[in-house]
Structure formats: structure tokens, C-alpha cells
C-alpha positions in Angstrom: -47.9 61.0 88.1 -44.9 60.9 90.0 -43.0 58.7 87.6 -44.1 60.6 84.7 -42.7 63.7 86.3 -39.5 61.8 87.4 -39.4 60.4 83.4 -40.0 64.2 81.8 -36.9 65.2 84.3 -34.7 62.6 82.6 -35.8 63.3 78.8 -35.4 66.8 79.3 -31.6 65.5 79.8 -31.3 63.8 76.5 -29.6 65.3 73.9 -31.9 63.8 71.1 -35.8 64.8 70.3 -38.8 62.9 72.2 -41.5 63.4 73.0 -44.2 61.5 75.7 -47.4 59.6 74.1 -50.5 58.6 75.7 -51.9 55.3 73.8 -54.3 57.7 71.9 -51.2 60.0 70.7 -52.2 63.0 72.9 -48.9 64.8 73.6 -48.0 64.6 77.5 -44.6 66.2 77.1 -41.7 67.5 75.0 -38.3 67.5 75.8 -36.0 70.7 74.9 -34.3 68.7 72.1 -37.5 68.5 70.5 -39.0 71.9 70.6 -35.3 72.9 69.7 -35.0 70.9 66.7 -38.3 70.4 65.2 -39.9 73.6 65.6 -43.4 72.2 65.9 -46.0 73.6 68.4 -47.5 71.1 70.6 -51.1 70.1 69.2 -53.5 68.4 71.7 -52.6 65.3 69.5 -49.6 64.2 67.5 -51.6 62.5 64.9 -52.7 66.0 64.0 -49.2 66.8 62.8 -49.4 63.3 60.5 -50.3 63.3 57.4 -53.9 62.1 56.9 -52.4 58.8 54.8 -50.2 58.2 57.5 -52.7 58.1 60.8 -54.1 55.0 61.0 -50.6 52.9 60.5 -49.4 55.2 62.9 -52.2 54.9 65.9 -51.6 50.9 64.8 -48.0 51.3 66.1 -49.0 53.1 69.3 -51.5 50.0 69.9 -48.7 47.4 69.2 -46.4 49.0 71.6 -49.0 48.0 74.4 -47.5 44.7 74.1 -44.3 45.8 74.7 -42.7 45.8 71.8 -40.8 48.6 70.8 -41.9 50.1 67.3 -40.4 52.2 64.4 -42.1 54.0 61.8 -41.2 56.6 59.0 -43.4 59.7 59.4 -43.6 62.8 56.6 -43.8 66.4 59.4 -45.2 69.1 57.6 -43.4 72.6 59.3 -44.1 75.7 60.4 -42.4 77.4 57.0 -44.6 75.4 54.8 -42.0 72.5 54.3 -41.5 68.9 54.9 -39.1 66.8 57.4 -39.0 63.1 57.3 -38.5 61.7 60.9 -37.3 58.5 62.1 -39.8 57.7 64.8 -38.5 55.2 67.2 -41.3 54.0 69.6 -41.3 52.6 73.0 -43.2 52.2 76.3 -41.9 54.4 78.8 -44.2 53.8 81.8 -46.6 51.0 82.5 -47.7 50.5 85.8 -50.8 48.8 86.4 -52.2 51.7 88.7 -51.5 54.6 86.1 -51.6 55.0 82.3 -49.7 54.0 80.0 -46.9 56.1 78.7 -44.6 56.0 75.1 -42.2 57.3 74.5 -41.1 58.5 70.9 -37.8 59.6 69.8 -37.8 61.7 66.8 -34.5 61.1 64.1 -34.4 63.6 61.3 -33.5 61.6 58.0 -34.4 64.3 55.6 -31.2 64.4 53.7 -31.2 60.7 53.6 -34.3 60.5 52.1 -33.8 63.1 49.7 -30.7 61.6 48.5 -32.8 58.3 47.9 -35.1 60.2 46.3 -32.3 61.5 43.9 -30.6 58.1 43.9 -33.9 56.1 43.0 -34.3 58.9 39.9 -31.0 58.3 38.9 -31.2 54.5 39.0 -34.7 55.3 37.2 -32.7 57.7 34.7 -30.0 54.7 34.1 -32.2 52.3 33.9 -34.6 53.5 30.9 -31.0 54.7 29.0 -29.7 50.6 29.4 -33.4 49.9 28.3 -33.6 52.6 25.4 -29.8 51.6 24.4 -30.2 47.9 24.3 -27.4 47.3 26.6 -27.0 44.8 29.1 -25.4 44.9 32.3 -23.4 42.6 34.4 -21.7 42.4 37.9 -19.4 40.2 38.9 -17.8 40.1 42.3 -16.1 37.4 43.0 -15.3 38.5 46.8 -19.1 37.3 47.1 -18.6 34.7 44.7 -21.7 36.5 42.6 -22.9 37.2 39.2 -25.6 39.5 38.0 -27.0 39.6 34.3 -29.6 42.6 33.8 -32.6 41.3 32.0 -31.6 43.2 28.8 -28.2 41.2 28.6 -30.5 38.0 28.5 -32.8 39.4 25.9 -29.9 40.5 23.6 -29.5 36.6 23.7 -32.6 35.9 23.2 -32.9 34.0 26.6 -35.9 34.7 29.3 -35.3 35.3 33.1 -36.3 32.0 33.4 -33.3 30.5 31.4 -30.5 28.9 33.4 -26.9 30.6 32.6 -24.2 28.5 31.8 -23.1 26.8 35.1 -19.2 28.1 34.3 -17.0 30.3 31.9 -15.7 26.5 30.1 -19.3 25.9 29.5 -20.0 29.9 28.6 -17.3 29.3 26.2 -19.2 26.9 24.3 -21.2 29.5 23.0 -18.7 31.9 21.5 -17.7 31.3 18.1 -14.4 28.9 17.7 -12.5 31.5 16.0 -13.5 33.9 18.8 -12.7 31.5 21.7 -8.7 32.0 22.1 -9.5 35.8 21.9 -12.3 36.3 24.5 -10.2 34.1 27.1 -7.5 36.2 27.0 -9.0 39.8 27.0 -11.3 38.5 30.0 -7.9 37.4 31.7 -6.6 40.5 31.5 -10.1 43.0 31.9 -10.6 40.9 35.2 -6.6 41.5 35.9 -7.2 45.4 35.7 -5.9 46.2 32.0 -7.1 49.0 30.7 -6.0 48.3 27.6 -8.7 44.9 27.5 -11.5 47.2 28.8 -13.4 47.1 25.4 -13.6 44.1 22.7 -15.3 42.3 20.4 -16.7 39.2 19.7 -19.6 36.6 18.2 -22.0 34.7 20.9 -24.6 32.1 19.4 -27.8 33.5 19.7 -30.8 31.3 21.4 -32.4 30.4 17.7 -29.3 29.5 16.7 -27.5 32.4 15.0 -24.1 34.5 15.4 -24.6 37.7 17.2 -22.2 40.1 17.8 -21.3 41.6 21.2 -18.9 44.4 22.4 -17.8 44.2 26.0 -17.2 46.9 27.9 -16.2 46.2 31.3 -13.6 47.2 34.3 -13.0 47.0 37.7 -14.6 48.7 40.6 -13.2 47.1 43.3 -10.2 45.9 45.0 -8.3 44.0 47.9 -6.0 45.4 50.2 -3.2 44.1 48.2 -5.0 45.8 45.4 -6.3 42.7 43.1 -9.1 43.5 41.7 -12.3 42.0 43.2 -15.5 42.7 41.4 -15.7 44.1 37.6 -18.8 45.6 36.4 -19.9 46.0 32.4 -22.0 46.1 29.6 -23.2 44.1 26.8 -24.2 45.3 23.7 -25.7 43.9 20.4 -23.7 45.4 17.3 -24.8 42.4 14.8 -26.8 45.4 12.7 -23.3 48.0 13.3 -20.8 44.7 12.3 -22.7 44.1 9.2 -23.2 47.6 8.2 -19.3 47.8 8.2 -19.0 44.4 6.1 -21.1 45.7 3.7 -19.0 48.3 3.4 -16.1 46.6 3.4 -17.5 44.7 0.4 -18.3 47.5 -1.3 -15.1 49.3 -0.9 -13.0 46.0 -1.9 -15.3 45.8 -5.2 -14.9 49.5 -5.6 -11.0 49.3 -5.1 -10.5 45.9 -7.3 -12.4 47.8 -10.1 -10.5 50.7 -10.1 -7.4 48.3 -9.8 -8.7 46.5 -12.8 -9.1 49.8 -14.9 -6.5 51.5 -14.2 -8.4 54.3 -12.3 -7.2 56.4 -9.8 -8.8 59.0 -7.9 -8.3 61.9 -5.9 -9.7 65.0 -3.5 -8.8 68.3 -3.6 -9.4 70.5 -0.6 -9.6 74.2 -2.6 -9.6 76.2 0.4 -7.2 74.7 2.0 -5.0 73.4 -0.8 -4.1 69.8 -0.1 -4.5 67.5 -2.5 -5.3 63.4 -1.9 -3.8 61.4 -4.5 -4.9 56.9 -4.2 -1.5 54.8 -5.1 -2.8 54.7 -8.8 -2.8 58.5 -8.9 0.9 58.1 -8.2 1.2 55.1 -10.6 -0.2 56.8 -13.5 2.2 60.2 -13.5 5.1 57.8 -12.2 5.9 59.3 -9.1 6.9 58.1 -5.5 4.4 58.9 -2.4 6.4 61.3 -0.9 6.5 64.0 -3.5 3.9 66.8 -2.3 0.9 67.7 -3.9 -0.8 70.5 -3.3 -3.3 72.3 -5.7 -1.4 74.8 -8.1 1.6 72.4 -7.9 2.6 68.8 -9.1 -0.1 68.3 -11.1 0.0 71.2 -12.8 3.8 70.8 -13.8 2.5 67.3 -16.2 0.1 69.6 -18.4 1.7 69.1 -21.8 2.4 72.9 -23.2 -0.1 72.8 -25.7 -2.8 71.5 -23.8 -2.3 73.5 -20.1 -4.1 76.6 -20.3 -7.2 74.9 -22.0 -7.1 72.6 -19.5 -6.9 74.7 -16.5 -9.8 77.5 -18.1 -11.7 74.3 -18.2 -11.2 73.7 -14.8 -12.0 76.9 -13.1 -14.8 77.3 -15.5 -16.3 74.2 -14.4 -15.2 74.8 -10.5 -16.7 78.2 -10.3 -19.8 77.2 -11.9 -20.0 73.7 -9.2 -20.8 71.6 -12.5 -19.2 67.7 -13.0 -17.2 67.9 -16.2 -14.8 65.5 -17.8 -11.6 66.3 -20.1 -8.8 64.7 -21.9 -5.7 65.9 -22.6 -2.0 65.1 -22.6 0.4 64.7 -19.9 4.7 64.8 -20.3 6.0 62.5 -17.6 9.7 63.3 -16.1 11.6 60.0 -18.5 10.1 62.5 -21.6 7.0 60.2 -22.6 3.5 61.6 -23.6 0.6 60.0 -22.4 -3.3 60.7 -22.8 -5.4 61.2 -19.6 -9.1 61.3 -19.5 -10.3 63.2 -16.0 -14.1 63.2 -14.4 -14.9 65.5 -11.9 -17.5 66.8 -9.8 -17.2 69.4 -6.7 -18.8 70.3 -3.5 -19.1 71.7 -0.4 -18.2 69.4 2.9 -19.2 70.0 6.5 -16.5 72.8 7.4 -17.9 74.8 4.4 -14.8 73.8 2.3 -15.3 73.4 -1.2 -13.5 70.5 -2.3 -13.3 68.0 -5.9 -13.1 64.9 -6.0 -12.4 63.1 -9.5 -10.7 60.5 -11.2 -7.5 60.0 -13.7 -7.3 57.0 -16.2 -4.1 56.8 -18.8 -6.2 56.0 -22.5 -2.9 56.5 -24.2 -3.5 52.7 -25.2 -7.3 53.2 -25.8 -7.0 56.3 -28.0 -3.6 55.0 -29.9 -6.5 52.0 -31.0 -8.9 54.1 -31.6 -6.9 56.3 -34.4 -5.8 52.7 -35.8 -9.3 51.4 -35.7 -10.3 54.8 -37.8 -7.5 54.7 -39.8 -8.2 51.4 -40.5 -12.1 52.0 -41.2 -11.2 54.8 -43.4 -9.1 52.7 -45.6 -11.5 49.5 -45.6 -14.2 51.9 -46.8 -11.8 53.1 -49.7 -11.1 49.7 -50.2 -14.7 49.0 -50.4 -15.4 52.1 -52.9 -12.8 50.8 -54.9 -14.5 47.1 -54.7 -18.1 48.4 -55.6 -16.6 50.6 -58.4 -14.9 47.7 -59.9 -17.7 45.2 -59.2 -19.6 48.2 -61.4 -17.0 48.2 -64.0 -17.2 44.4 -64.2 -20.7 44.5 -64.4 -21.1 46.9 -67.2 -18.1 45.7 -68.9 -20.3 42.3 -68.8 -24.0 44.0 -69.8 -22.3 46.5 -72.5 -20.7 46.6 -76.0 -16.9 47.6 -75.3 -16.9 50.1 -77.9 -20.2 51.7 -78.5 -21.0 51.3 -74.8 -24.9 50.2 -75.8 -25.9 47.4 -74.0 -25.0 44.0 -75.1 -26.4 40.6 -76.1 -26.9 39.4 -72.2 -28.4 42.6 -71.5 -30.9 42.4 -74.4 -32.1 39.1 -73.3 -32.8 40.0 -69.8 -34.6 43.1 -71.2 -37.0 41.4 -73.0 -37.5 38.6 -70.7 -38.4 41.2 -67.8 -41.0 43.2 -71.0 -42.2 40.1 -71.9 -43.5 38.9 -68.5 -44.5 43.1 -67.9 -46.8 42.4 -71.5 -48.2 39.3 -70.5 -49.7 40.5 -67.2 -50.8 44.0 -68.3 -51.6 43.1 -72.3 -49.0 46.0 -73.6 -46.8 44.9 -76.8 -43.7 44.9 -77.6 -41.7 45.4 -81.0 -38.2 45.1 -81.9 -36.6 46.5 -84.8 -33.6 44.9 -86.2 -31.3 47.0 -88.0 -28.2 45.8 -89.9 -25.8 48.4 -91.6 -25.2 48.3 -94.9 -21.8 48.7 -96.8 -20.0 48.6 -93.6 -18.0 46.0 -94.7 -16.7 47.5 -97.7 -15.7 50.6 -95.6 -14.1 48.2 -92.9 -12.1 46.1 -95.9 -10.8 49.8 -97.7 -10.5 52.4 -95.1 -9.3 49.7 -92.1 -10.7 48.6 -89.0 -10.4 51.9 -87.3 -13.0 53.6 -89.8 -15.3 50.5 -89.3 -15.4 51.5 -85.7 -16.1 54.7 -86.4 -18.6 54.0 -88.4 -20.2 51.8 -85.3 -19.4 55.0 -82.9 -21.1 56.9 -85.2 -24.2 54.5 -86.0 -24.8 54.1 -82.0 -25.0 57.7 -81.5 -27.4 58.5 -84.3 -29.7 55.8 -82.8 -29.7 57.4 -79.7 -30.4 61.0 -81.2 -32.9 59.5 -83.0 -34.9 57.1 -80.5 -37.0 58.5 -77.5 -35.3 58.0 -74.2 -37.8 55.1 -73.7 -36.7 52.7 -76.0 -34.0 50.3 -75.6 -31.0 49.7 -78.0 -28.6 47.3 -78.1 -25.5 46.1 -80.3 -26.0 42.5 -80.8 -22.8 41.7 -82.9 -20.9 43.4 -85.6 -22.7 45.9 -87.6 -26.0 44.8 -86.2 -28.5 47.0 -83.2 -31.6 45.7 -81.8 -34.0 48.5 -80.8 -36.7 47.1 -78.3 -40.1 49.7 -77.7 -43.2 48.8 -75.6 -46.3 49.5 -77.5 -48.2 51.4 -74.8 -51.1 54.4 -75.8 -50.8 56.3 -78.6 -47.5 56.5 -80.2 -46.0 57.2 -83.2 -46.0 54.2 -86.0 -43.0 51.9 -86.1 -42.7 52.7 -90.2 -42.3 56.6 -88.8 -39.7 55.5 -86.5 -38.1 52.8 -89.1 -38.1 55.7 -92.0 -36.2 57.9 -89.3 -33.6 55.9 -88.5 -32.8 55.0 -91.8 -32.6 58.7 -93.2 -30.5 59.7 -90.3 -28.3 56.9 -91.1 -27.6 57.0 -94.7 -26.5 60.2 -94.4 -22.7 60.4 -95.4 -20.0 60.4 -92.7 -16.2 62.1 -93.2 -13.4 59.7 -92.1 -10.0 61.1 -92.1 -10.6 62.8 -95.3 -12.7 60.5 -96.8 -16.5 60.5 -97.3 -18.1 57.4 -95.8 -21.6 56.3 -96.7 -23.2 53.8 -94.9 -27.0 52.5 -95.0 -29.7 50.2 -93.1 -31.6 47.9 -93.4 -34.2 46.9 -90.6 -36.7 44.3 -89.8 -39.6 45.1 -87.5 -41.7 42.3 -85.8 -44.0 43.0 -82.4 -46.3 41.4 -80.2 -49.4 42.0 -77.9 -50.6 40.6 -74.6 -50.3 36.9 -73.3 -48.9 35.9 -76.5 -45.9 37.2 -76.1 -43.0 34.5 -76.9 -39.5 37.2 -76.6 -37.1 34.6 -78.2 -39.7 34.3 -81.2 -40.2 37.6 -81.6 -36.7 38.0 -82.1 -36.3 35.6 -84.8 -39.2 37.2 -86.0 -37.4 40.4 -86.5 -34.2 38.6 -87.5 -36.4 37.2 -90.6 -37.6 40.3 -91.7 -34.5 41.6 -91.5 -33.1 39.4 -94.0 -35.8 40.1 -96.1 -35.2 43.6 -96.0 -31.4 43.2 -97.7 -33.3 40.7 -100.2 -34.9 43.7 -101.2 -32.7 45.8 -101.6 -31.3 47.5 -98.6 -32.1 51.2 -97.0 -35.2 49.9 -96.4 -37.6 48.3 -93.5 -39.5 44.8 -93.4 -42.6 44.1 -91.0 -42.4 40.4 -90.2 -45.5 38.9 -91.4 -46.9 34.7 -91.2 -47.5 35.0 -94.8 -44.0 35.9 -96.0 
């Protein structure tokens, strides 16, 4: 035990925490260090102070260091105060004589602090790590004072490649892969991101994709590290996939270039209007349309404002406030004076609301119809005066037609009309068995009235003869002046109705009655022939001749009389 007493002498000595082990872990002594530092009380055994999970890896270590080897283990030391110290145990045998027992010893390191900063370190890589994950971006590393590269497995997968994919053996070969109108343009902003320009630590560019297809990638990348003559060594990045972002943006692009060629095309130009702030955002066809250079100011309550034409400004502006106050879209049109003196016609659209500072803005647009609307008052004009036209058309297409259907000067209907009469009756009798009956009346001493008085009475006498027929006839029947002095009167022989002697007898009183003539007392008389018809043997154009026969027979008898047609006559 003398060397044991001689070793405790020197520990005691050293300024560092250690403590003396039998090979069972029973403490045999403590230096000052120890009990200073670690504020443990000695237990019979050490292992009572480690952690049950710990023990047997522990008591394994003791065992090795039998053999001589010296032994280091990590150990979790609960304290007096309830907390936790990590310690650094170093083990080795510190007396070994064959005649005595065997003695370790074990010198106690506190690495607390450096295991609770890997603690916070590993959370933090942990915390990074699920962010790249969660972000889709991939990582890279190069230092090329190591001559290494590192590609994080999400920088693979935005390539679609496995970690068991080779990587392109150099950046010639890499280069392959970008797209050629890429290529010049990724050289040089790698040249200068690896030279240390900040102004290259970002950029864009298209990568072919494992199956084939473009993808595009933004590169974010800079230097960490440099030489001592301060070139930079090792540059560390990130990849990230912004195919879905790039194409987002084309499609808008599109859109906007359609949006813009179509306004282009009509003319159109739009605006915002900031009301709480009052600036106003003309396009360059705002400009265009009320002929003025970008650098005149337009604010609301100003420019604008000064175009109104006098007439049409303060229905204009009510409209606008109306419509403003009320958040409604409305349109308008109205006129504008421009500063060369010409009036133009502008047709406005639009709507308000509110944007993400609270401000309530407009937005609209301005075409110039002066064009449009000039066309349209032509196109009216032009309507109105083709219907007019067209009026005048169907009223002389009437006049033509009655002039062509009608006597000229009694206004009856006419020969042509007669015959289309009884063509339509006869076909009517034929289907239904109705009958028709014409009476043919002739005047009689017309032309001795004609030869004295002059031409002028004998119309007169016509005027006169036409009227009486039709006071006389029912409106029903049909009458016609065939020629000269002589009327056709057609009736259909439908029901009950009065005899045609009656109506024959009638015609010819009302007739013969005397007629003054400038002065002079003018008798005239009739003479008539009657033939009619029943059912389907019903010829009109015989029937007519009928009546035309019995006519004459009438003025063989005597005149101022009427004739029925009859097969035995």
C-alpha cells in the first residue's frame, strides 16, 4: 500500500480532477481537484454515480484497462443540485504490481459546454436541414483548397438524379447540360461568383433535367473562405428549382403582351387614380389620346379636368362622384377640347376600390370614338333616309299597282281586276258549291250627252253612275268599270239574300234619275244583263259572256230595263 499512498501524494499535486479505481470501480481516493471541481460525495462505488445506461460499458472499460491499455469514455454525472455534467473520463492503470491490486486511475475533463453547444449545433443543423428539405433547395460546397465538391441530396433530386448517379467528371462536361443559349452566361457569372463578385452572387439559368426536359435553376452562391493573399478558396450555395416561378412569369408575360397589343390595337388607354393621395397613372395612350407629352403632371382635380368640353363638365364630373361615392363601375361618353382647338368624343369605363394601404383608388380606361360615333350619325342618317326612300318606293309601287287594277277616273276597279276577282270566286264556288252572278249594266243615252254637252259631262256622268252603284250595292259586292259607259257588278250567292230582280230594279231607279250638269239637266238610264252560276259548274269567262248576252238583249228591248240570261233565249 505504500505505492498507493506515494501515488495519492502525487495526484493530490495535480491541478486537474482524478480520482483512484479499484477494477470493480470502488473509489480508493480523490484528489483535491476533484472534490473541488465536481462536488460529488464519494460513494463506496463510482458506478453508483453513472447512469444505469451507462454502467456496463463503463465496468467494460475498467476490464480493458487490465490489459494495459489506456481507455476513454464519455460519462453523463448527475449533481448534487439536481443537474447534469458531462465528463471526459480518461482511463489508465496507475499501479500494477503483481503482489498488490490493481489500481486506475481516472482523470475527470468537464465538457459540458461542449456538449451543449453540440447539442444546439446538431438542432440547428437539424433546423437547417428540414428548411433546405421543406424549401426544395439544394446545397453545394466547393473548396477547392481540398480539391472537393459536395452536392446535398436535394440538389440531385431537383435533377432528378439518385445518390447513386455519377456527376459530371468536370465543369466542360457540366456544361453540356445547360441550355446553349445559357452556356456563355453561366461561365461567366461562375468566373466571377468564384472570383468574389458580389454582384454574380445570384443568377439564372436552364439545366436539362434527367428525363429530358429544361428546368430552371437560380444560383445563389459566395465565398466563405480565403487565402492569405485573400483569393477566395471555397464558395458555398444553393440550388433552387423555379421552373413552376419562370413559367408563372411567362404566362404573364403573355398575357400582359396580348393585353398591351389589344389595347394598342383599339386605341385604348388606361389609367389609376390614387383618390387619397391624388396621383394619377396615365399608359402612353392616355397621353396619345388628349395629345400631350409625358412630362405634363396629372394629378386628380387637374389635367384631366381642364379637357371637359363646357357643356359636358359638370355632368360629367356629378357622374363621377356619384358613381365614386357609391364604389359602382360606370361608363360615360362625352366630349373633350384638345389644346390645337379640336373636339373629340371619349367613351370612359370605370370601376373603384380599395388597395392594401386602405386607399381608394379607380382604375379605368379612355378610347377616342370620335370616328365611331361620326359613323354611326352617318349610318343613321343614312338609315333614315333609305327608309324614306323605301316609303316613297312602296307608296309608288301602291300607286302603280292601283293605277294598274283601277279605272283612272271613277277609281272602281278595272278589267284586270275583274278577272282576277272572278277567277279567285270561281275556284271559292267550286269547292264550297256557293254561286255567283254578275250583272252587266250599260248606260243608256250617255253618248248623246257625251256628243252635246262634251266630254267633260260624259265623265261626269261616269263619276256620277260609279257613285250611285256604290250607294246602292252592299259593301259585299264587287263593281267594276269594264270600258266606256259599261260596270260589271259581281255578288256571291251565299244564304238568303235579296233577289237579283230587287237589286237589278234598284240600280236602275237610282240611275235614271236626272242629273244637273253645269246648268243643264242630264238624264241618263241602264240597261243590265244578269247571268249566275252554282257549284262545280262554274265556268267565270262563260258566265261573263253570259251576262254580256243578256245585256244586249236588254237594249233590244228597250232599255231601263234588266235581262236574266237564259239557254232558251
Amino acid at each position: 500500500m505504500r505505492d498507493i499512498g506515494l501515488s495519492v501524494g502525487i495526484h493530490d499535486a495535480i491541478p486537474f480532477a482524478i480520482v483512484l479505481l479499484d477494477r470493480q470501480g470502488r473509489f480508493l481516493h480523490a484528489n483535491k481537484a476533484f472534490k473541488a471541481n465536481w462536488s460529488l460525495s464519494e460513494p463506496q462505488l463510482l458506478t453508483d454515480l453513472v447512469p444505469a445506461e451507462d454502467r456496463t460499458n463503463f465496468l467494460a472499460e475498467l476490464r480493458h484497462c487490465e490489459s494495459g491499455a489506456d481507455r476513454q469514455i464519455e460519462l453523463c454525472l448527475p449533481q448534487p443540485d439536481g443537474t447534469l455534467r458531462w465528463a471526459q473520463v480518461s482511463l489508465a492503470v496507475a499501479s500494477a504490481r503483481l503482489d498488490g491490486p490493481l489500481v486506475i486511475a481516472a482523470s475527470f475533463a468537464d465538457i459540458t459546454a461542449l456538449k451543449t453547444k453540440l447539442a444546439d449545433l446538431e438542432i440547428w443543423e437539424s433546423r437547417w436541414n428540414k428548411a433546405l428539405v421543406g424549401s426544395s433547395t439544394g446545397v453545394w460546397d466547393h473548396n477547392w483548397n481540398r480539391g472537393e465538391k459536395y452536392y446535398s441530396p436535394t440538389w440531385r433530386r431537383i435533377r432528378g438524379m439518385s445518390e447513386d448517379d455519377p456527376l459530371a467528371e468536370s465543369t466542360e462536361a457540366w456544361l453540356e447540360l445547360v441550355h446553349p443559349d445559357d452556356r456563355d452566361h453561366v461561365t461567366h457569372c461562375i468566373e466571377r461568383q468564384n472570383a468574389g463578385d458580389p454582384a454574380y452572387t445570384v443568377f439564372e439559368y436552364r439545366e436539362r433535367h434527367k428525363h429530358g426536359h429544361w428546368i430552371w435553376i437560380e444560383c445563389r452562391g459566395d465565398c466563405v473562405e480565403w487565402d492569405e493573399s485573400g483569393k477566395p478558396i471555397r464558395i458555398v450555395g444553393t440550388d433552387t428549382d423555379i421552373t413552376a416561378r419562370k413559367q408563372a412569369e411567362e404566362a404573364t408575360a403573355r398575357m400582359a403582351r396580348r393585353l398591351d397589343m389589344a389595347l394598342e390595337i383599339s386605341g385604348v388607354g388606361t389609367y389609376e387614380c390614387d383618390l387619397t393621395t391624388g396621383v394619377v397613372d396615365w399608359d402612353d395612350r392616355m397621353y396619345r389620346i388628349y395629345d400631350v407629352g409625358r412630362r405634363e403632371d396629372v394629378r386628380v382635380g387637374g389635367l384631366w379636368e381642364t379637357f371637359l368640353h363646357p357643356d359636358d363638365s359638370e355632368r360629367v364630373l356629378k357622374n363621377v362622384d356619384e358613381h365614386i361615392e357609391n364604389g359602382n363601375r360606370f361608363s360615360d361618353q362625352y366630349r373633350v377640347v384638345l389644346r390645337d382647338g379640336s373636339d373629340r368624343i371619349i367613351r370612359a369605363r370605370t370601376m373603384t376600390f380599395l388597395d392594401g394601404n386602405g386607399h381608394q383608388m379607380t382604375v379605368g380606361a379612355n378610347w377616342d370614338v370620335t370616328e365611331d360615333v361620326g359613323l354611326h350619325r352617318e349610318l343613321e342618317r343614312a338609315k333614315l333616309l333609305a327608309e324614306a326612300r323605301n316609303s316613297e318606293l312602296e307608296a309608288a309601287k301602291d300607286r302603280i299597282e292601283h293605277s294598274a287594277m283601277h279605272d283612272y277616273l271613277t277609281e272602281l276597279p278595272n278589267r284586270r281586276y275583274l278577272d282576277e276577282v272572278l277567277q279567285r270566286m270561281g275556284a271559292e264556288c267550286r269547292s264550297n258549291g256557293t254561286g255567283i252572278a254578275i250583272l252587266h249594266v250599260d248606260l243608256d243615252r250617255f253618248k248623246q250627252i257625251n256628243d252635246r254637252l262634251g266630254h267633260d259631262a260624259g265623265d261626269a256622268m261616269l263619276l256620277h253612275t260609279a257613285r250611285t252603284l256604290r250607294a246602292t250595292l252592299s259593301d259585299e259586292d264587287f263593281i267594276a268599270r269594264v270600258g266606256g259607259d259599261e260596270f260589271i257588278v259581281v255578288s256571291q250567292l251565299v244564304g238568303m239574300r235579296e233577289p237579283l230582280s230587287s237589286v237589278a230594279i234598284r240600280m236602275i231607279d237610282a240611275l235614271r234619275k236626272p242629273v244637273t250638269y253645269e246648268g243643264h239637266l242630264c238624264r241618263v238610264g241602264a240597261s243590265i244583263g244578269i247571268a249566275s252560276e252554282y257549284g262545280e259548274a262554274i265556268d267565270v269567262r262563260q258566265l261573263l259572256r253570259n251576262s254580256d248576252i243578256a245585256l244586249y238583249e236588254a237594249k233590244r228591248q228597250g232599255r231601263n230595263r234588266y235581262v236574266h240570261f237564259s239557254t232558251s233565249a
